[in-house]
CHARMM-style PDB file with segment names, atoms N, HN, CA, C and O in Angstrom:
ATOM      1  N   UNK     1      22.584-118.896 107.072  1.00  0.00      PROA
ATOM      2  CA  UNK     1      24.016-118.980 106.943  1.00  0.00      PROA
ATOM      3  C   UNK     1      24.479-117.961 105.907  1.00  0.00      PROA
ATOM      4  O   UNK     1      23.735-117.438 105.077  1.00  0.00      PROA
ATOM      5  N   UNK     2      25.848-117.723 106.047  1.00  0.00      PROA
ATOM      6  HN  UNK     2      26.452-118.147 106.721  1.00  0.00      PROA
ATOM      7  CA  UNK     2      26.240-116.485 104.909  1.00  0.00      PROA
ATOM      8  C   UNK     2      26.750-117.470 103.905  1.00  0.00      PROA
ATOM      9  O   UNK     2      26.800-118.700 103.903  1.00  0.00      PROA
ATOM     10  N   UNK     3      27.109-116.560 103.064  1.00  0.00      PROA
ATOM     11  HN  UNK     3      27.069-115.561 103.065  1.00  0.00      PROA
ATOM     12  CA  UNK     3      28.178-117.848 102.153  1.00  0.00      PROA
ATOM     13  C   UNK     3      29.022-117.160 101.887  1.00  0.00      PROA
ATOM     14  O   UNK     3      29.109-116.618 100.786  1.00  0.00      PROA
ATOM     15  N   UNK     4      30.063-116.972 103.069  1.00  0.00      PROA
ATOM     16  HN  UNK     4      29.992-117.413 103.964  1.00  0.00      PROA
ATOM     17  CA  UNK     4      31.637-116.754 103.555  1.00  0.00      PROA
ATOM     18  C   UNK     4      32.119-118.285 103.748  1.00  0.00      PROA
ATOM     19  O   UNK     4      33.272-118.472 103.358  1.00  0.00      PROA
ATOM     20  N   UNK     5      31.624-119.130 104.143  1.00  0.00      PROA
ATOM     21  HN  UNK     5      30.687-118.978 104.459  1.00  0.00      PROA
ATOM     22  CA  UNK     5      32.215-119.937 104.569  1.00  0.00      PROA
ATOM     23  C   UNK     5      31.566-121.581 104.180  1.00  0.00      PROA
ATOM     24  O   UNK     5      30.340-121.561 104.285  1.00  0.00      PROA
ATOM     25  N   UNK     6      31.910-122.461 103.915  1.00  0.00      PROA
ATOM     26  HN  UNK     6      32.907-122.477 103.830  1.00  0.00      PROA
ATOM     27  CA  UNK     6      31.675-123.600 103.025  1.00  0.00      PROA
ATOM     28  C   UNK     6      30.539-124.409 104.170  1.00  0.00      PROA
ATOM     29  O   UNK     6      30.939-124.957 105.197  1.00  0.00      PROA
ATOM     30  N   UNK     7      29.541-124.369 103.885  1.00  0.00      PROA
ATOM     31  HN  UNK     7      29.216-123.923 103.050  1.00  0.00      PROA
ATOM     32  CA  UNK     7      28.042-124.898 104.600  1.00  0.00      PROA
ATOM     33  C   UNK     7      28.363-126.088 105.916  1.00  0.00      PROA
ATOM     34  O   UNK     7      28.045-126.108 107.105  1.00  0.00      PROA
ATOM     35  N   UNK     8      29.283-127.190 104.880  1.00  0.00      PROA
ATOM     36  HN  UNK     8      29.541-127.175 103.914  1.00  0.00      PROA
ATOM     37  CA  UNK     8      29.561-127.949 106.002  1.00  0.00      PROA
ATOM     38  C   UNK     8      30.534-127.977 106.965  1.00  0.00      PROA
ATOM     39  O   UNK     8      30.797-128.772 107.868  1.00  0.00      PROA
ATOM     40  N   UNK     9      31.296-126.347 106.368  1.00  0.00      PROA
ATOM     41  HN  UNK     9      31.082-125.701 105.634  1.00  0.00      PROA
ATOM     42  CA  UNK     9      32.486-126.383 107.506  1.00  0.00      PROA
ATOM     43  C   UNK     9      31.432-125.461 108.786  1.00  0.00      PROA
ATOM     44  O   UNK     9      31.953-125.376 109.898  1.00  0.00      PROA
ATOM     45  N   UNK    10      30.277-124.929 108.641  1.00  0.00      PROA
ATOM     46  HN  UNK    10      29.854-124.998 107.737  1.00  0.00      PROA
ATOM     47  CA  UNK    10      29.864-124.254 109.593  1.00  0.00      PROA
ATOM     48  C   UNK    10      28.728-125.358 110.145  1.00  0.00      PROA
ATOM     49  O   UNK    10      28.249-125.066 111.241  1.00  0.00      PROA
ATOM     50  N   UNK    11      28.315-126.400 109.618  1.00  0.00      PROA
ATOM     51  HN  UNK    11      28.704-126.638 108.728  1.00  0.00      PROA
ATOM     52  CA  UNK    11      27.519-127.462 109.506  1.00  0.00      PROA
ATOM     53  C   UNK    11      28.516-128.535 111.398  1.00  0.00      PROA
ATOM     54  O   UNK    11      28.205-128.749 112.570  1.00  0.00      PROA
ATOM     55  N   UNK    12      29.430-128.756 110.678  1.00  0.00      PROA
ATOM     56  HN  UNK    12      29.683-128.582 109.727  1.00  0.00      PROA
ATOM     57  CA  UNK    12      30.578-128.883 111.854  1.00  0.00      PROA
ATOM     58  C   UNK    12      31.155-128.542 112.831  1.00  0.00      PROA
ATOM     59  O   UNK    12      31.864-129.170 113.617  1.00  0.00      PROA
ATOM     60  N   UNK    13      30.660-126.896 112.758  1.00  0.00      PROA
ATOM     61  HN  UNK    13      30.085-126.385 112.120  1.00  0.00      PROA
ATOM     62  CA  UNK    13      31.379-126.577 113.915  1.00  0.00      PROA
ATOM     63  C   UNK    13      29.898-126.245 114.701  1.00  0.00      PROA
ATOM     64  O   UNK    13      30.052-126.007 115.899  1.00  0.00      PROA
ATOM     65  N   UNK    14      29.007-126.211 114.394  1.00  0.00      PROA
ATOM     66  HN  UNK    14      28.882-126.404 113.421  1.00  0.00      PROA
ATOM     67  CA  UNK    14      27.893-126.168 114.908  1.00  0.00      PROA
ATOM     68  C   UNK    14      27.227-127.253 116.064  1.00  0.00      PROA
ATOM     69  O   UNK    14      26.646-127.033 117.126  1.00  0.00      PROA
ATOM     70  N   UNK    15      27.722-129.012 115.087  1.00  0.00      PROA
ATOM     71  HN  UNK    15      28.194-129.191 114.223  1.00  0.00      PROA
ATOM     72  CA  UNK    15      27.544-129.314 116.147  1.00  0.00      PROA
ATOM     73  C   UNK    15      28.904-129.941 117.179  1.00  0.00      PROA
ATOM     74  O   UNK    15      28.689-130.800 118.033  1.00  0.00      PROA
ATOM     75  N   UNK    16      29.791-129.568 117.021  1.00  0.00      PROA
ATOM     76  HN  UNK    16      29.967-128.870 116.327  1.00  0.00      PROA
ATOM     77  CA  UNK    16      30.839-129.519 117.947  1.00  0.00      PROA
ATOM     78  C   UNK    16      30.337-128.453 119.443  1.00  0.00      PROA
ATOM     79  O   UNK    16      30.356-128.744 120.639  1.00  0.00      PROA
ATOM     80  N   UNK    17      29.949-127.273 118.800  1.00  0.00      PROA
ATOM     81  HN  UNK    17      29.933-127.036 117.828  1.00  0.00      PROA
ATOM     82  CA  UNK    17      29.288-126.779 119.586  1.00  0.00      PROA
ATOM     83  C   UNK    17      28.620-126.853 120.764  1.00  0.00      PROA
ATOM     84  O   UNK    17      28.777-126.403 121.899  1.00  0.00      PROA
ATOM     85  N   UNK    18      27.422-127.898 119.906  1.00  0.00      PROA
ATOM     86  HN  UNK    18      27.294-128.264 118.984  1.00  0.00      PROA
ATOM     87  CA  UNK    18      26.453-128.641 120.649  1.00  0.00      PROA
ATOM     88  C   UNK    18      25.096-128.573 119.882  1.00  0.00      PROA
ATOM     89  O   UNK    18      24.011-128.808 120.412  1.00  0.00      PROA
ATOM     90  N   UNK    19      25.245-128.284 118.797  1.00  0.00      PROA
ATOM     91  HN  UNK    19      26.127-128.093 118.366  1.00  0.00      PROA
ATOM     92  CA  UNK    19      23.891-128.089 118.295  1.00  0.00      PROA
ATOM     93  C   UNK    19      23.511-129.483 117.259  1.00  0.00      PROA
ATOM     94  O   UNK    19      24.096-130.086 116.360  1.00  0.00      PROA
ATOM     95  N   UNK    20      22.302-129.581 117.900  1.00  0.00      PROA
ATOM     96  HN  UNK    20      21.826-129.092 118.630  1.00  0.00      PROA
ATOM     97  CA  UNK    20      21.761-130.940 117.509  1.00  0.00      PROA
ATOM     98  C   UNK    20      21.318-130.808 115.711  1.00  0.00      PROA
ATOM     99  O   UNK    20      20.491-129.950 115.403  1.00  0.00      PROA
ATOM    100  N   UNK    21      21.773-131.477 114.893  1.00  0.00      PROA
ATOM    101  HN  UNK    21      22.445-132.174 115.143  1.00  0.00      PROA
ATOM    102  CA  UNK    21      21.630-130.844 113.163  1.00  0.00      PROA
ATOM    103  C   UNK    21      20.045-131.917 112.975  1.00  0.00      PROA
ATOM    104  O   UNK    21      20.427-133.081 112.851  1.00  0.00      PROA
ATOM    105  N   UNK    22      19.134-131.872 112.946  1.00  0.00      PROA
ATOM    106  HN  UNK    22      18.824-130.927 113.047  1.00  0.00      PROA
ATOM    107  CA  UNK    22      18.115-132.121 112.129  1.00  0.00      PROA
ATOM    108  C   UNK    22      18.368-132.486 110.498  1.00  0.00      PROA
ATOM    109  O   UNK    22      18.493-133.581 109.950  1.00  0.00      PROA
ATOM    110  N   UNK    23      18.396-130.796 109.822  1.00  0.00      PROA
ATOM    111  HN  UNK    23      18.295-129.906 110.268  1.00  0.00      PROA
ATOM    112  CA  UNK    23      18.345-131.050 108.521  1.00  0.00      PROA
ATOM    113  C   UNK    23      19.273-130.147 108.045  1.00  0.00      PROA
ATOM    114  O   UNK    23      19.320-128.998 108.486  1.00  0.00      PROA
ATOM    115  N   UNK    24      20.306-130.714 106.851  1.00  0.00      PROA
ATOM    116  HN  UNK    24      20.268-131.647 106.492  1.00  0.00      PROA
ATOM    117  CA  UNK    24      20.845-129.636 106.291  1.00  0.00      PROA
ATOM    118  C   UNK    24      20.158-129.173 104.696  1.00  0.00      PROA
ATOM    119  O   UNK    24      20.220-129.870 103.684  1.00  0.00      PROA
ATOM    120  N   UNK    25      19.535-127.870 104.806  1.00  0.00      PROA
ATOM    121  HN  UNK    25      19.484-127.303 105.628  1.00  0.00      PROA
ATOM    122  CA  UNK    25      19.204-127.646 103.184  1.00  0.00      PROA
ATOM    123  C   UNK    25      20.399-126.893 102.238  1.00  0.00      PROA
ATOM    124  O   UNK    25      20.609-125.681 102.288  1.00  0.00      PROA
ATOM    125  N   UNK    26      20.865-127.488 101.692  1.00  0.00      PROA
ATOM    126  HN  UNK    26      20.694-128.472 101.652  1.00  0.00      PROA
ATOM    127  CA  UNK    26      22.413-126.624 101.184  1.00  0.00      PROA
ATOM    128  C   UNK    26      21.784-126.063 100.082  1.00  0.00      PROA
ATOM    129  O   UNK    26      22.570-125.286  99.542  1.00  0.00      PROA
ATOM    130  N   UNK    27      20.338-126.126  99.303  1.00  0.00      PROA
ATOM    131  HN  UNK    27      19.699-126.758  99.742  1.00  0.00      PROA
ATOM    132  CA  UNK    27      20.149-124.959  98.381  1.00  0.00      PROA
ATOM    133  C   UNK    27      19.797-123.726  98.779  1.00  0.00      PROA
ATOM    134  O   UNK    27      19.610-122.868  97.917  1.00  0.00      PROA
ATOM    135  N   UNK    28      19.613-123.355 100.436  1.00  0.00      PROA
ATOM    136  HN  UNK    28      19.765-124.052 101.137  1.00  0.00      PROA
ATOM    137  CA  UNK    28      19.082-122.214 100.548  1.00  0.00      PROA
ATOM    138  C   UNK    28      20.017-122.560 101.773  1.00  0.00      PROA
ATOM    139  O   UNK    28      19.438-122.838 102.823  1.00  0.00      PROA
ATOM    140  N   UNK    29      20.962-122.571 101.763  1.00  0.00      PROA
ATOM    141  HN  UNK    29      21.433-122.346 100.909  1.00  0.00      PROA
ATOM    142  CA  UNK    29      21.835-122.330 102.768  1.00  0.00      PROA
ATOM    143  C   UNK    29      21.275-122.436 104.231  1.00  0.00      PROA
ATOM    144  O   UNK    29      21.177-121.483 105.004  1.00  0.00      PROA
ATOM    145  N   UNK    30      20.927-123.717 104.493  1.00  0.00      PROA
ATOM    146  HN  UNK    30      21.007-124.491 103.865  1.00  0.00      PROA
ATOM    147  CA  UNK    30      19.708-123.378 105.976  1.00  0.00      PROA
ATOM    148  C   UNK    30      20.614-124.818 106.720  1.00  0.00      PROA
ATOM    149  O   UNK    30      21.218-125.789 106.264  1.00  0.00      PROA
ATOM    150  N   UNK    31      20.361-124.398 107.805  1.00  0.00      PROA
ATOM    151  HN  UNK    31      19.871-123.610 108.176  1.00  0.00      PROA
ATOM    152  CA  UNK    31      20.769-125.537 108.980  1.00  0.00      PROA
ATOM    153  C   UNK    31      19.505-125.916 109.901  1.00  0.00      PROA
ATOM    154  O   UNK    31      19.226-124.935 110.590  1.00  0.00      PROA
ATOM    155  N   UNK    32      18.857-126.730 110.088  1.00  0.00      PROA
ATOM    156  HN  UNK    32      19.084-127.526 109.528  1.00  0.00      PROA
ATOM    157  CA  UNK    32      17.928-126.895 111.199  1.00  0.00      PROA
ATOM    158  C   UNK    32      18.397-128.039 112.186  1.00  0.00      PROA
ATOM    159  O   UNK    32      19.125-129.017 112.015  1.00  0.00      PROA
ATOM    160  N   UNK    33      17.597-127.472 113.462  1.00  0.00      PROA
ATOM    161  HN  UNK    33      17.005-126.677 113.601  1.00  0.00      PROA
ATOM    162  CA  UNK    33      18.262-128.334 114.369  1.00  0.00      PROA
ATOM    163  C   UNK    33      17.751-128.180 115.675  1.00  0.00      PROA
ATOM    164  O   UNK    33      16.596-127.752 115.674  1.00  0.00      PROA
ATOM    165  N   UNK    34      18.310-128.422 116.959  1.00  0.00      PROA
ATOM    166  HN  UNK    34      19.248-128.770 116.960  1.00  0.00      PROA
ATOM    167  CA  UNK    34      17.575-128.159 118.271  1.00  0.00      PROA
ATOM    168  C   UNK    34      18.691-127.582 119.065  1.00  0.00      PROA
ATOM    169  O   UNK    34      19.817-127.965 118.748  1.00  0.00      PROA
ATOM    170  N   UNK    35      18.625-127.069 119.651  1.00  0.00      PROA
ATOM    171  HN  UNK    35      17.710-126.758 119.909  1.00  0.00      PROA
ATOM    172  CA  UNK    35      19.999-126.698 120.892  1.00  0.00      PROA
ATOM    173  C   UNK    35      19.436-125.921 121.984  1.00  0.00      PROA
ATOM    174  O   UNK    35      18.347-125.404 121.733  1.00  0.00      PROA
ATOM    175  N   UNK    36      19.963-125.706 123.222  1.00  0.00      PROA
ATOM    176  HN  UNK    36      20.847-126.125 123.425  1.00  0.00      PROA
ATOM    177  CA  UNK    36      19.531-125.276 124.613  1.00  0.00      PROA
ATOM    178  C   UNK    36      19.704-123.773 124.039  1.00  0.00      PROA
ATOM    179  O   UNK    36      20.126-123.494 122.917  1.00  0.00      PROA
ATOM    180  N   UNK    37      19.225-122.719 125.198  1.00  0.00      PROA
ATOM    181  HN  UNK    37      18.882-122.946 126.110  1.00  0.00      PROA
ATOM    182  CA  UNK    37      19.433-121.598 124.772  1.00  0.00      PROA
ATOM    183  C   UNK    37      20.924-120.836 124.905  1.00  0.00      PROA
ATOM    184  O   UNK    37      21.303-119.826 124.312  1.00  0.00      PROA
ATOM    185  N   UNK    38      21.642-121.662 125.887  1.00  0.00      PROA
ATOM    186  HN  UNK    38      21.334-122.482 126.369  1.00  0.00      PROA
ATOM    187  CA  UNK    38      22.754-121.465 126.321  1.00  0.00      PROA
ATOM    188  C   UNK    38      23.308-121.738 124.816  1.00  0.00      PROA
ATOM    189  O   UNK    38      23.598-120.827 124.040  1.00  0.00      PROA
ATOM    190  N   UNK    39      23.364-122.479 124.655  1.00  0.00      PROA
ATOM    191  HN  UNK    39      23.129-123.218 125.286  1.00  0.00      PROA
ATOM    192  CA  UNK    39      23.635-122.870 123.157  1.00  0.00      PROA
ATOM    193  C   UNK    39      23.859-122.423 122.229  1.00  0.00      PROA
ATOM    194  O   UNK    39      24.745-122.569 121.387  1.00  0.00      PROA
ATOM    195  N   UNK    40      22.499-121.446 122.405  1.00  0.00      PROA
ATOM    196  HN  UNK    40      21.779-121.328 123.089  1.00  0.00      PROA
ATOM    197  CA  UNK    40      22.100-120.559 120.838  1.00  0.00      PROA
ATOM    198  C   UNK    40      23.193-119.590 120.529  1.00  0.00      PROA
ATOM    199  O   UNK    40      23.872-119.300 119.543  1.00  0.00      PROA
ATOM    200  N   UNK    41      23.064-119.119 122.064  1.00  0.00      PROA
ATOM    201  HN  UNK    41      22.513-119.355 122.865  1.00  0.00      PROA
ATOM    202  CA  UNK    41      24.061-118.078 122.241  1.00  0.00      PROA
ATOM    203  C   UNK    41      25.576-118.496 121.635  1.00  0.00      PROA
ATOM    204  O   UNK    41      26.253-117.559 121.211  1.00  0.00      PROA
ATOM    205  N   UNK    42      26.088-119.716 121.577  1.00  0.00      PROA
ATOM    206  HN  UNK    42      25.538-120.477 121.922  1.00  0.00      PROA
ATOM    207  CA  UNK    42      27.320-119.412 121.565  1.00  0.00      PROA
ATOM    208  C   UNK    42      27.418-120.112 120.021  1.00  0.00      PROA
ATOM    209  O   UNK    42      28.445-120.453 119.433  1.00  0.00      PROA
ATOM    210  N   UNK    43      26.392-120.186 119.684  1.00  0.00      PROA
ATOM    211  HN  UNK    43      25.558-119.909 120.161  1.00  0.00      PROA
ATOM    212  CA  UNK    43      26.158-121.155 117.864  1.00  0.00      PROA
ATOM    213  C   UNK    43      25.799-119.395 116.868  1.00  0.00      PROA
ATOM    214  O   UNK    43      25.862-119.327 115.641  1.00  0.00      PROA
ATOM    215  N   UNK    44      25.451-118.186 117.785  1.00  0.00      PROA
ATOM    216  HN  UNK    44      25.400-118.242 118.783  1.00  0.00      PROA
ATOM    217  CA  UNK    44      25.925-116.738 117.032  1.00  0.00      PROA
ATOM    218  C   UNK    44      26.521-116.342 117.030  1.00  0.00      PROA
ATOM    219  O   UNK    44      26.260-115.299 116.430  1.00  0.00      PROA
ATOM    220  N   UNK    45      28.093-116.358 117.552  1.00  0.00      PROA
ATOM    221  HN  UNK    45      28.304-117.205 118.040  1.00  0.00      PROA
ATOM    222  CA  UNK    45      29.408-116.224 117.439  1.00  0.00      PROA
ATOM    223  C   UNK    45      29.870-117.039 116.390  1.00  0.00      PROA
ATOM    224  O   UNK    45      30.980-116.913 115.873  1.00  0.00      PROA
ATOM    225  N   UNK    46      29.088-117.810 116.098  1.00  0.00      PROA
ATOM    226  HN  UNK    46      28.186-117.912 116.518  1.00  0.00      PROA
ATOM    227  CA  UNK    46      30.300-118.871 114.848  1.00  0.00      PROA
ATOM    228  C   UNK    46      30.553-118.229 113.282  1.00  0.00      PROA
ATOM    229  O   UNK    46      29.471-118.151 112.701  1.00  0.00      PROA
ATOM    230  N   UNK    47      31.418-117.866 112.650  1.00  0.00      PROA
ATOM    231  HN  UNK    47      32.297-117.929 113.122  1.00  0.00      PROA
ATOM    232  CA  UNK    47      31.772-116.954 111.692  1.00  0.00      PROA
ATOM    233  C   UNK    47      30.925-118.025 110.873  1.00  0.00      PROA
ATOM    234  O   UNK    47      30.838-119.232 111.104  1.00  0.00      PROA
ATOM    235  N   UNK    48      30.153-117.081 109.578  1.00  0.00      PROA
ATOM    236  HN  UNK    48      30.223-116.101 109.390  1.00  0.00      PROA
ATOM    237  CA  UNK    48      29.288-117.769 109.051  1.00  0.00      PROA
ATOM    238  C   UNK    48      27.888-117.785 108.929  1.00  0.00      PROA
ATOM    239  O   UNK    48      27.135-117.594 107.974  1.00  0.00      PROA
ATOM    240  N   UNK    49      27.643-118.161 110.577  1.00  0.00      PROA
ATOM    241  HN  UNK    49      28.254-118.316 111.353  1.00  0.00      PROA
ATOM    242  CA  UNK    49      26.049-118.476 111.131  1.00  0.00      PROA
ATOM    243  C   UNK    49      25.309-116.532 111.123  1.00  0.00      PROA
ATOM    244  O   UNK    49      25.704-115.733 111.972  1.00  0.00      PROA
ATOM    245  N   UNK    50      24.335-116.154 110.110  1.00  0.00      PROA
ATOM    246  HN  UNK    50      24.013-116.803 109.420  1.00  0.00      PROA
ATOM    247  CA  UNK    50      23.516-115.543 109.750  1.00  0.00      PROA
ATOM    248  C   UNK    50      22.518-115.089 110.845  1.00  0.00      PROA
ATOM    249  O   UNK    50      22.360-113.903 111.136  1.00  0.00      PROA
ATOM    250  N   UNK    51      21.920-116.013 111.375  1.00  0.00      PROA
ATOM    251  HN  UNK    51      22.047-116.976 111.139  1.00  0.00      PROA
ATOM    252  CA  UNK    51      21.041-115.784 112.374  1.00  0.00      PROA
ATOM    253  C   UNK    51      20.531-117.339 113.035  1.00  0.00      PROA
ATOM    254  O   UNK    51      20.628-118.361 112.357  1.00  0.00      PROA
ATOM    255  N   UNK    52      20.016-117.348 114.359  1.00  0.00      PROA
ATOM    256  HN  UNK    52      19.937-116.518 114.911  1.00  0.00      PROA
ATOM    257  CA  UNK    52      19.535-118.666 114.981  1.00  0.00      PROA
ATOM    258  C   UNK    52      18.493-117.911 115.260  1.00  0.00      PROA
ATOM    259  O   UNK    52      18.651-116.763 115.677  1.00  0.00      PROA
ATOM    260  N   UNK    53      16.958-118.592 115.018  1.00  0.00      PROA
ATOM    261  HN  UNK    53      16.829-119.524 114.680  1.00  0.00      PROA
ATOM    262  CA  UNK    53      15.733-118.164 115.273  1.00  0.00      PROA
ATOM    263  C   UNK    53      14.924-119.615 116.167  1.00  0.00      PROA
ATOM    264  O   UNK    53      15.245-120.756 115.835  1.00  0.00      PROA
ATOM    265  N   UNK    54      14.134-119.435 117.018  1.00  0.00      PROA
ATOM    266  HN  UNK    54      13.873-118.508 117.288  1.00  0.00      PROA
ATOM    267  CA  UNK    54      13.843-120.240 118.185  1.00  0.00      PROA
ATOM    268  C   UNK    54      12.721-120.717 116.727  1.00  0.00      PROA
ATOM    269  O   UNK    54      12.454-119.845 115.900  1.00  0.00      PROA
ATOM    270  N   UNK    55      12.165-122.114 116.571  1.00  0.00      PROA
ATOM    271  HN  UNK    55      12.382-122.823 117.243  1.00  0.00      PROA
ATOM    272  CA  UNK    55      10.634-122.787 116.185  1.00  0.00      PROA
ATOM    273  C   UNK    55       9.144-121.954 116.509  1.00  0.00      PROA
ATOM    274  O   UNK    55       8.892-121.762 117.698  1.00  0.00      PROA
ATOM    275  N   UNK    56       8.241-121.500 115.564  1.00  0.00      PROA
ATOM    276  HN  UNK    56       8.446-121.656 114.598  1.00  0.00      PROA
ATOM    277  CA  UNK    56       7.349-121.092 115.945  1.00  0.00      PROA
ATOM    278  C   UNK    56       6.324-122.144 114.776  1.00  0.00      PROA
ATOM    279  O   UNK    56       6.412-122.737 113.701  1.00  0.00      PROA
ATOM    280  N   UNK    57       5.023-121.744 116.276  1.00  0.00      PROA
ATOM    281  HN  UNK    57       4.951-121.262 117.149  1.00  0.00      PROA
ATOM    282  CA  UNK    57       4.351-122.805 116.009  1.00  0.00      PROA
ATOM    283  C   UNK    57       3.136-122.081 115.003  1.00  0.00      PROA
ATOM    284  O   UNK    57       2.991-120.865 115.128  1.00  0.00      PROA
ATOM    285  N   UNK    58       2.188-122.883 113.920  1.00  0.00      PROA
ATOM    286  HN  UNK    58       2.307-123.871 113.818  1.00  0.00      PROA
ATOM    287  CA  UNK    58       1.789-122.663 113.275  1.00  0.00      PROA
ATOM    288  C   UNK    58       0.594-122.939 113.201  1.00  0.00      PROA
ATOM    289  O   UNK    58       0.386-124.040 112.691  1.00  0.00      PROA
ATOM    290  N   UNK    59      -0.635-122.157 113.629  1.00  0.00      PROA
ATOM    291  HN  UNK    59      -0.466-121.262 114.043  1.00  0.00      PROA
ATOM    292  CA  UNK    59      -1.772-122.738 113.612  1.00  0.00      PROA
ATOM    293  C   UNK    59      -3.167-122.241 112.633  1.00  0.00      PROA
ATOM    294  O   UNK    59      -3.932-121.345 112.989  1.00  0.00      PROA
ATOM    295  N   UNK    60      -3.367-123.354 110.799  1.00  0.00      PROA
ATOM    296  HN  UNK    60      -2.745-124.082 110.510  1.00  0.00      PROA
ATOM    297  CA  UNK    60      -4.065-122.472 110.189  1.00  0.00      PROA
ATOM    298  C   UNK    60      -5.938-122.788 110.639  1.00  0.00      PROA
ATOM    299  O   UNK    60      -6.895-122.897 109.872  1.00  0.00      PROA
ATOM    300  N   UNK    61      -5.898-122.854 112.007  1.00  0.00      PROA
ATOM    301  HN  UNK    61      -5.120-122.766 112.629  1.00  0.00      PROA
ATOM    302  CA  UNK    61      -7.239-122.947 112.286  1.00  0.00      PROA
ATOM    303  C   UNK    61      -8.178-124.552 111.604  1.00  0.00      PROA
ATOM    304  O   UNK    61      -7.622-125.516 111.079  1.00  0.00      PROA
ATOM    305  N   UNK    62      -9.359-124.420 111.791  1.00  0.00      PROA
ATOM    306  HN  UNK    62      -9.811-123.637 112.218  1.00  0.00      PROA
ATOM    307  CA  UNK    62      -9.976-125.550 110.985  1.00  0.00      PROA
ATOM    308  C   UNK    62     -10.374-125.391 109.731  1.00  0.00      PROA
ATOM    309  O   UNK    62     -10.574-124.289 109.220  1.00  0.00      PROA
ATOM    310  N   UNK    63     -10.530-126.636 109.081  1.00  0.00      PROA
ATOM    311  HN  UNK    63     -10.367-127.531 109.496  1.00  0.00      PROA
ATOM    312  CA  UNK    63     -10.479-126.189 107.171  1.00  0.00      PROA
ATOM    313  C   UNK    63     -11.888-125.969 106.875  1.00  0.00      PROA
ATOM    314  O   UNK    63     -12.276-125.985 105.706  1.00  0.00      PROA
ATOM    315  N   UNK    64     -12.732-125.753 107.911  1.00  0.00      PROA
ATOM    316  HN  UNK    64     -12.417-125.740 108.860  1.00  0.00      PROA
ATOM    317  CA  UNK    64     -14.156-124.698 107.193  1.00  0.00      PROA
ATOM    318  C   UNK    64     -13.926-123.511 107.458  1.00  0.00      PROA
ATOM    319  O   UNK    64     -14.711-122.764 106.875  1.00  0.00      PROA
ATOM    320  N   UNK    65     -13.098-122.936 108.165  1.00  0.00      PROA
ATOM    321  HN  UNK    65     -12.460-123.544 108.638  1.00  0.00      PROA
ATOM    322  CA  UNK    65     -12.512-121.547 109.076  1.00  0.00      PROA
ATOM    323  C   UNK    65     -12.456-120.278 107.279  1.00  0.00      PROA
ATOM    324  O   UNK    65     -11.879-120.213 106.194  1.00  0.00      PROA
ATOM    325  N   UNK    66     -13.515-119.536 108.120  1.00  0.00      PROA
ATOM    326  HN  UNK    66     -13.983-119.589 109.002  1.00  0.00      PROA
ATOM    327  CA  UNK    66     -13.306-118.265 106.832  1.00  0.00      PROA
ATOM    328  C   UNK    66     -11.867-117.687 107.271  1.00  0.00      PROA
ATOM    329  O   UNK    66     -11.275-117.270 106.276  1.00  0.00      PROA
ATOM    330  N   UNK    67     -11.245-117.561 108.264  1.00  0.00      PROA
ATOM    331  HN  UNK    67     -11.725-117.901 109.073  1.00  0.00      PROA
ATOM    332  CA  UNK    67     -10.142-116.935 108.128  1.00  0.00      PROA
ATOM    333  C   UNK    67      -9.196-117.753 108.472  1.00  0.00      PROA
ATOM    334  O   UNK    67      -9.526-118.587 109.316  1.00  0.00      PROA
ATOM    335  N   UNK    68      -7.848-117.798 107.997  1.00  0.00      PROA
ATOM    336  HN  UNK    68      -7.580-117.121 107.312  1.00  0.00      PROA
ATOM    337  CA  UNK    68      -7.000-118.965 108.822  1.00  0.00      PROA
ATOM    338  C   UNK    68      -6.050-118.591 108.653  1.00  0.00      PROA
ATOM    339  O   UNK    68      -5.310-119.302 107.973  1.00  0.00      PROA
ATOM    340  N   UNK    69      -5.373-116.922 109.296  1.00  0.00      PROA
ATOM    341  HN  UNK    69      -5.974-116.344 109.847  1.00  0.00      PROA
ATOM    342  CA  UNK    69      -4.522-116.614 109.786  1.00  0.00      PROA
ATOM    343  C   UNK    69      -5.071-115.704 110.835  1.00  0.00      PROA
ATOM    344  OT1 UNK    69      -4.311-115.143 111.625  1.00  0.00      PROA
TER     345      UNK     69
END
């Protein structure tokens, strides 16, 4: 999120939108949440919203693993 605009007024229009809010972190200005892709698209038009990035998954291997990235 930028900080043009007051967290929960973009917090709101987000999910008016349609975007499902999970979590709001207001010290690092972050929104998490779920929404269709149709969605995404129209939740990056909202004055404010910084960027929408899809969930990636994280795998650090097994914990005897010499490498685990």
């Amino acid at each position: 999120m930028s900080n043009k605009r007051p967290l929960t007024d973009i917090t709101e229009e987000l999910t008016k939108t349609g975007f499902t809010v999970d979590q709001v972190l207001t010290e690092i200005g972050c929104v998490t949440g779920t929404a269709s892709n149709d969605v995404a698209e129209k939740l990056r038009l909202i004055p404010g919203v910084a960027d929408i990035s899809p969930e990636q998954g994280i795998d650090i291997g097994p914990p005897d693993a010499e490498i685990t990235w």
